[in-house]
Backbone bond lengths (Angstrom), bond angles and torsions (degrees), N, CA, C in turn:
res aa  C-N    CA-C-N  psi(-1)  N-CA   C-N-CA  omega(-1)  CA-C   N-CA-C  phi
1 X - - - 1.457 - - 1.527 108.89 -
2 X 1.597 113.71 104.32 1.632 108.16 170.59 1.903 108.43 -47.97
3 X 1.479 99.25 176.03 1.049 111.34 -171.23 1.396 109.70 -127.93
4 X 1.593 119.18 121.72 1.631 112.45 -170.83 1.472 116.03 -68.33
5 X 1.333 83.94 152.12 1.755 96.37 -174.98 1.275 113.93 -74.85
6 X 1.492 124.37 140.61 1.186 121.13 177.72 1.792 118.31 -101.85
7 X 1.051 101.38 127.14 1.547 133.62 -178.47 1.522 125.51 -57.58
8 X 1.407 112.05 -41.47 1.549 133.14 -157.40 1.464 86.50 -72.42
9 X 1.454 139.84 -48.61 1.316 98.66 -161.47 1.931 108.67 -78.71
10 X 0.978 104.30 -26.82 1.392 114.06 171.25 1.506 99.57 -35.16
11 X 1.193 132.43 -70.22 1.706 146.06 -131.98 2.082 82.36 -92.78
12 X 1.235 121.08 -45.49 1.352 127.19 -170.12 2.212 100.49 -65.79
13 X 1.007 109.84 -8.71 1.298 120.35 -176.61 1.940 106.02 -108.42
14 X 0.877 119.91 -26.02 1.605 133.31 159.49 1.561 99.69 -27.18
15 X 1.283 137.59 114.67 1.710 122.15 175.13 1.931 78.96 -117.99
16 X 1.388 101.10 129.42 1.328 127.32 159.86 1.822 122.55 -41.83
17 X 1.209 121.19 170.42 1.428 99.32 -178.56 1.856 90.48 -132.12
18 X 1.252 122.47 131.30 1.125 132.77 -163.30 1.250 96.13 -57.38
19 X 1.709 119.62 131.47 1.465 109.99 164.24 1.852 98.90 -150.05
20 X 1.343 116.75 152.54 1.186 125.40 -176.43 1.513 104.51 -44.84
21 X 1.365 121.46 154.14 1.649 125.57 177.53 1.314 102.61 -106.83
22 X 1.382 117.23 124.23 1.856 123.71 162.05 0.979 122.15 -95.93
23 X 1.422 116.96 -154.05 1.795 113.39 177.44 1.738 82.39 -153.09
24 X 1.416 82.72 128.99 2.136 97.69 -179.04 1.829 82.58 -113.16
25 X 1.301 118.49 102.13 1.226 101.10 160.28 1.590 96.31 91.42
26 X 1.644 92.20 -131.44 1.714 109.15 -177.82 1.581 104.50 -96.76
27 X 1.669 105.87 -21.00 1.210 100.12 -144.49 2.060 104.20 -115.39
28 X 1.431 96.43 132.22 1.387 109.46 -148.86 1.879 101.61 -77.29
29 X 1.362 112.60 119.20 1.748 107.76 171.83 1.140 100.43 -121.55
30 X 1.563 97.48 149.02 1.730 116.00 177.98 1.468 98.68 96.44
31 X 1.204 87.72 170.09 1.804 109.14 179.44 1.410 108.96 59.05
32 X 1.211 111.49 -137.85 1.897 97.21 -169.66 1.847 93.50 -117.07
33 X 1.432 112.58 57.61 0.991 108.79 169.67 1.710 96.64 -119.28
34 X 1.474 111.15 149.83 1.225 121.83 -165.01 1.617 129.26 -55.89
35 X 0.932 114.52 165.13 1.770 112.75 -156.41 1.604 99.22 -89.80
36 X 1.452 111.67 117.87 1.305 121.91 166.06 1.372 128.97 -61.96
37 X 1.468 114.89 177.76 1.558 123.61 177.72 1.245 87.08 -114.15
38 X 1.387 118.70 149.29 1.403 123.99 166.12 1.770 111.11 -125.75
39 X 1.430 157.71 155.84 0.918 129.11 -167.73 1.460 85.70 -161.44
40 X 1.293 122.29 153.49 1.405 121.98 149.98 1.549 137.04 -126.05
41 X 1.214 118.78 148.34 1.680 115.11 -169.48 1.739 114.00 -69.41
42 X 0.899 120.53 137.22 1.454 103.20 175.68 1.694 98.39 -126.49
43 X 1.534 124.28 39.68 1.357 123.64 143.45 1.437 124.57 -56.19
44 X 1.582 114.95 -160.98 1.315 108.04 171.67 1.908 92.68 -124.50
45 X 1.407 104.47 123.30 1.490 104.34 -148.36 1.791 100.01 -61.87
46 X 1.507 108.79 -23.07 1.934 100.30 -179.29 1.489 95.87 -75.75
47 X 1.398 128.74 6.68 1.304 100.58 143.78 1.285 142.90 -83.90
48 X 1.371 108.36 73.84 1.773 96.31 -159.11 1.390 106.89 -42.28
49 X 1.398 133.14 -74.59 1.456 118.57 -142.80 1.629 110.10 -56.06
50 X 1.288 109.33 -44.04 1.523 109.88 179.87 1.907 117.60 -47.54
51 X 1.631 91.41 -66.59 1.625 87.68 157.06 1.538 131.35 -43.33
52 X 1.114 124.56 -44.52 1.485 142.52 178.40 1.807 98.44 -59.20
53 X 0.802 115.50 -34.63 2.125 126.19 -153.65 2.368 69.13 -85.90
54 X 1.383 99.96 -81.58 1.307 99.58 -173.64 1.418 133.98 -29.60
55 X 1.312 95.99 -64.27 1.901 95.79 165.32 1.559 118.40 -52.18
56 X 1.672 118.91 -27.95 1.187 110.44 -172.30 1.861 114.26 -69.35
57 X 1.715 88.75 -48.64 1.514 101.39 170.67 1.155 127.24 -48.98
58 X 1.766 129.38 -47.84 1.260 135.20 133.51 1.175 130.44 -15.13
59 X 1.106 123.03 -24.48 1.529 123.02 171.71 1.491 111.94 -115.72
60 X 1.025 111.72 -34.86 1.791 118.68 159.34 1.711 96.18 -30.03
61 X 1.568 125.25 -64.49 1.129 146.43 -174.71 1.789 133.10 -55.72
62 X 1.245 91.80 -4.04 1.665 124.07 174.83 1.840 103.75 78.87
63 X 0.961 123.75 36.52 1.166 118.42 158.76 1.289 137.03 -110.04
64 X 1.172 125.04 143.87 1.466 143.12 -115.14 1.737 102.53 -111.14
65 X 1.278 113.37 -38.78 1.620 127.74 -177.32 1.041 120.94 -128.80
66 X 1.279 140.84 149.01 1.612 129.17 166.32 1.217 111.76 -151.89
67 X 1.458 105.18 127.33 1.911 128.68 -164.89 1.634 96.72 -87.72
68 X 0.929 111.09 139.42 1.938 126.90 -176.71 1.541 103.28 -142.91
69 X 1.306 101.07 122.95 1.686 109.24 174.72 1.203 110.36 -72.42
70 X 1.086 119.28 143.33 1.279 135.54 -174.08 1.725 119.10 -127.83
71 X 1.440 90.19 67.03 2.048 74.34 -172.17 1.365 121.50 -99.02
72 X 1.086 120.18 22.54 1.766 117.23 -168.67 1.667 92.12 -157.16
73 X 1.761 102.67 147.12 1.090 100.95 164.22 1.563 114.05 -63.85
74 X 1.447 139.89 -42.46 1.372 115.10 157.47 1.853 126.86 -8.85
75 X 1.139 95.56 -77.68 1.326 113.95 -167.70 1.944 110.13 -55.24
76 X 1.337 84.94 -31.45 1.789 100.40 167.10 1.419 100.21 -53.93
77 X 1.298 119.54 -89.81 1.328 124.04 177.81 1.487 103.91 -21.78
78 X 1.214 119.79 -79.40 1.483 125.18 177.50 1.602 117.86 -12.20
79 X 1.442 108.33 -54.94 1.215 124.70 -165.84 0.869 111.17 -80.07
80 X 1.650 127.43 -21.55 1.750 133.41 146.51 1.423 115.97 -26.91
81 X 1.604 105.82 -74.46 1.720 115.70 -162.58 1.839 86.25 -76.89
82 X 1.107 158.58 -24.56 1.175 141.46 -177.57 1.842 112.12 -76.96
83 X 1.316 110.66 -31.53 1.505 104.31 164.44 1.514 114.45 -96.26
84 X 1.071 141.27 44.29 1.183 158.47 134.10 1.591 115.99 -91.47
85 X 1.236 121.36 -34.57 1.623 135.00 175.93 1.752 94.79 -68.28
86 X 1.134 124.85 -60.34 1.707 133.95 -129.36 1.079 100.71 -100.58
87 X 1.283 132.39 147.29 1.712 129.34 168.54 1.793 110.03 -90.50
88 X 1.145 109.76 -48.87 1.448 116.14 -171.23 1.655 95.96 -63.28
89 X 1.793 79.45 151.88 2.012 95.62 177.78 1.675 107.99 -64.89
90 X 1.251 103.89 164.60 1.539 107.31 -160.38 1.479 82.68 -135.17
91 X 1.406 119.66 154.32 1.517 131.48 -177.13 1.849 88.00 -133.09
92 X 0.967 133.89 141.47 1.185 140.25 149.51 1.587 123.94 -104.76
93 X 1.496 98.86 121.19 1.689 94.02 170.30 1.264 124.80 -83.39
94 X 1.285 121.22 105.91 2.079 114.51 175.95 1.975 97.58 -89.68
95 X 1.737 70.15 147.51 1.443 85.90 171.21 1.377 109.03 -130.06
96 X 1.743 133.03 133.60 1.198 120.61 170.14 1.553 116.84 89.68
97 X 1.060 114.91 -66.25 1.688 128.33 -152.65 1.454 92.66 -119.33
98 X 1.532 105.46 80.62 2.056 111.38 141.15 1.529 136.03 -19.06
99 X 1.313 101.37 -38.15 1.664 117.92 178.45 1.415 91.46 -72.69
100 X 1.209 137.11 -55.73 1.458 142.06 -177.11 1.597 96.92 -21.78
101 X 1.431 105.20 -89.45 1.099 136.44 165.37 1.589 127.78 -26.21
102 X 1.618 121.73 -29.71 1.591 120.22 164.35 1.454 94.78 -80.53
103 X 1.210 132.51 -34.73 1.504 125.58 -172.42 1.020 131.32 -81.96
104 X 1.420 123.43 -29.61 1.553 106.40 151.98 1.724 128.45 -68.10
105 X 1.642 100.50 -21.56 1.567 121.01 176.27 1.812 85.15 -47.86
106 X 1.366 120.56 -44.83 1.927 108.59 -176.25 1.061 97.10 -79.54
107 X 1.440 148.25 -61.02 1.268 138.72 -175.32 1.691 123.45 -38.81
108 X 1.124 97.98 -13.02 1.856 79.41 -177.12 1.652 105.81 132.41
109 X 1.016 104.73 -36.64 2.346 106.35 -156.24 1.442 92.27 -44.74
110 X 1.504 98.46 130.03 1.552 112.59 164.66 1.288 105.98 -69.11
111 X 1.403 149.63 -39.26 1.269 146.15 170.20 1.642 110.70 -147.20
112 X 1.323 87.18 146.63 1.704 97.80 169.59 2.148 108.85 -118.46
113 X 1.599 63.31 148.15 1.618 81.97 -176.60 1.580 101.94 -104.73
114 X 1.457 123.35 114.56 1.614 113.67 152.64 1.120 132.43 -138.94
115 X 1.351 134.60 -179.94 1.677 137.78 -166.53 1.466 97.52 -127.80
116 X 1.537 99.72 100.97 1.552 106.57 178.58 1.419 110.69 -57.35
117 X 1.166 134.88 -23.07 1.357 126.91 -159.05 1.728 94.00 -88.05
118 X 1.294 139.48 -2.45 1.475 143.17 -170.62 1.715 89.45 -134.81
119 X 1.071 128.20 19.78 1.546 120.88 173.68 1.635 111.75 -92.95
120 X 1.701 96.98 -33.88 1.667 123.27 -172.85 1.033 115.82 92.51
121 X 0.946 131.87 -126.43 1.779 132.52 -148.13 1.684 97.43 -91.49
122 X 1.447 115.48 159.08 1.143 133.35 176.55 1.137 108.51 -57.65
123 X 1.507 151.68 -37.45 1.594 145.49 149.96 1.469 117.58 -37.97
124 X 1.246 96.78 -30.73 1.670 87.44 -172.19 1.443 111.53 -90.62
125 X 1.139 126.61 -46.74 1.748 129.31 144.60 0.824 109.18 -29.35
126 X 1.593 146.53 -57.66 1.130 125.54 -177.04 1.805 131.61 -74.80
127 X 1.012 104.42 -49.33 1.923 112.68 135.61 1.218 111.33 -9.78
128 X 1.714 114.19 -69.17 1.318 106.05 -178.03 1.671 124.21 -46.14
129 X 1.960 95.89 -65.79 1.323 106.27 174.17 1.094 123.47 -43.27
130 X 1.307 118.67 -20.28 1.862 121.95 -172.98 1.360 104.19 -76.19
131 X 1.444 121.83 -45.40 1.264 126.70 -168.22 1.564 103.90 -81.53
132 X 1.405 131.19 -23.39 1.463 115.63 161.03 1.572 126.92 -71.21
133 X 1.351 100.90 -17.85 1.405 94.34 175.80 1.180 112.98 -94.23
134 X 1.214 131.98 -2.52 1.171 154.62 -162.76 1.932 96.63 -83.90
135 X 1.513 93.65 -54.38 1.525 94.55 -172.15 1.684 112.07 -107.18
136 X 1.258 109.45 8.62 1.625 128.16 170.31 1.877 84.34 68.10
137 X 1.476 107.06 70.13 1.544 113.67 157.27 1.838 125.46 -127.83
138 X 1.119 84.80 124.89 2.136 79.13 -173.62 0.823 93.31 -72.56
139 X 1.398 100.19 170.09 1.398 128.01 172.06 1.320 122.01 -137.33
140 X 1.709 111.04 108.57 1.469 104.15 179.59 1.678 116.45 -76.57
141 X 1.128 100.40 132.09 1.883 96.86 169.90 1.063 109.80 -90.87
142 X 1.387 99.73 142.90 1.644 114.78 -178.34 1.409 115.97 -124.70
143 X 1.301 142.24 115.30 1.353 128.52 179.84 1.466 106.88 -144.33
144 X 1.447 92.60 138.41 1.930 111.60 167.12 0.906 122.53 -133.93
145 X 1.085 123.61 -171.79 1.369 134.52 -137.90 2.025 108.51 -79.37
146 X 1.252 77.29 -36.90 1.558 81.87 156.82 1.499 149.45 -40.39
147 X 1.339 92.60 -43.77 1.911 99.38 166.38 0.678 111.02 -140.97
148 X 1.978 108.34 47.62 1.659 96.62 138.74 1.435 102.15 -93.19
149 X 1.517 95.35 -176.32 1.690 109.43 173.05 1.253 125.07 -91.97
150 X 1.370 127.88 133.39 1.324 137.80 -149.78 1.659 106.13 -61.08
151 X 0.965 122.41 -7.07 1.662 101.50 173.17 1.622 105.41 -126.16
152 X 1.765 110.47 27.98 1.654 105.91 151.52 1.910 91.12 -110.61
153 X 1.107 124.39 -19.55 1.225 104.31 163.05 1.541 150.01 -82.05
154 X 1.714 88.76 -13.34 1.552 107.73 160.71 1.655 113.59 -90.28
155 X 1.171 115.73 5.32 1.870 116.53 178.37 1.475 82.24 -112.00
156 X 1.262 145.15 -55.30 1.337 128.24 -160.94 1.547 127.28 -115.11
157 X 1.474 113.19 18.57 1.156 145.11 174.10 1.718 113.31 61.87
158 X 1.427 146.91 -149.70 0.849 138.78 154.45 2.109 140.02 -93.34
């Protein structure tokens, strides 16, 4: 019977790449604070209880954050009574609809995740940003290939 190879010193040689430290929630990422779990729900978030059962299990599971789509003001609302249920920080992904996005900024979201190029016009991004600083919420950006514009995606592929 071979014998498996061991990994750890490999992974103990990994040097990090300096990046500013935030606060998702309680729980501190970036900088030389320790490497999170990140996880996401793939319920349908106006289902609260189902979503609610998920995030709980998710954290049963040692993870640290959990991303919830957020595509409708429905689901906004939704995402109200579900961070009132949950202890762990919640990241919400908006897609499209800015208003999405000022309204959970009242509801609670420890961070929002969005793709300026599907946010729309430069007012409404900025709206956004206003309302995170407003409530001391980051914002991860997320972007693909999707909204960029067709000749940075035909010079730099997808």
């Amino acid at each position: 019977m071979t014998e498996k190879p061991d990994y750890r010193q490999e992974y103990q040689q990994i040097t990090r790449r300096k990046s500013r430290q935030i606060r998702v929630g309680d729980v501190l990422v970036g900088g030389d604070a320790p490497i999170t779990v990140q996880s996401m729900t793939n319920t349908e978030t106006t289902d609260v209880d189902a979503t609610v059962a998920q995030i709980q299990s998710l954290e049963t599971a040692g993870v640290d954050i959990v991303r919830v789509s957020v595509p409708s003001m429905e689901a906004a609302e939704a995402f109200g009574e579900i961070r009132r249920r949950v202890n762990v920080p919640l990241i919400s992904d908006i897609h499209f609809d800015y208003k999405i996005a000022l309204r959970v900024a009242e509801l609670g979201v420890d961070c929002l995740r969005i793709n300026p190029g599907n946010i729309g016009r430069e007012d409404r991004v900025r709206a956004v940003v206003s309302a995170a600083r407003d409530n001391d919420i980051p914002i991860r950006i997320g972007v693909n290939a999707g909204s960029l514009e067709k000749d940075l995606q035909k010079k730099y592929g997808e």
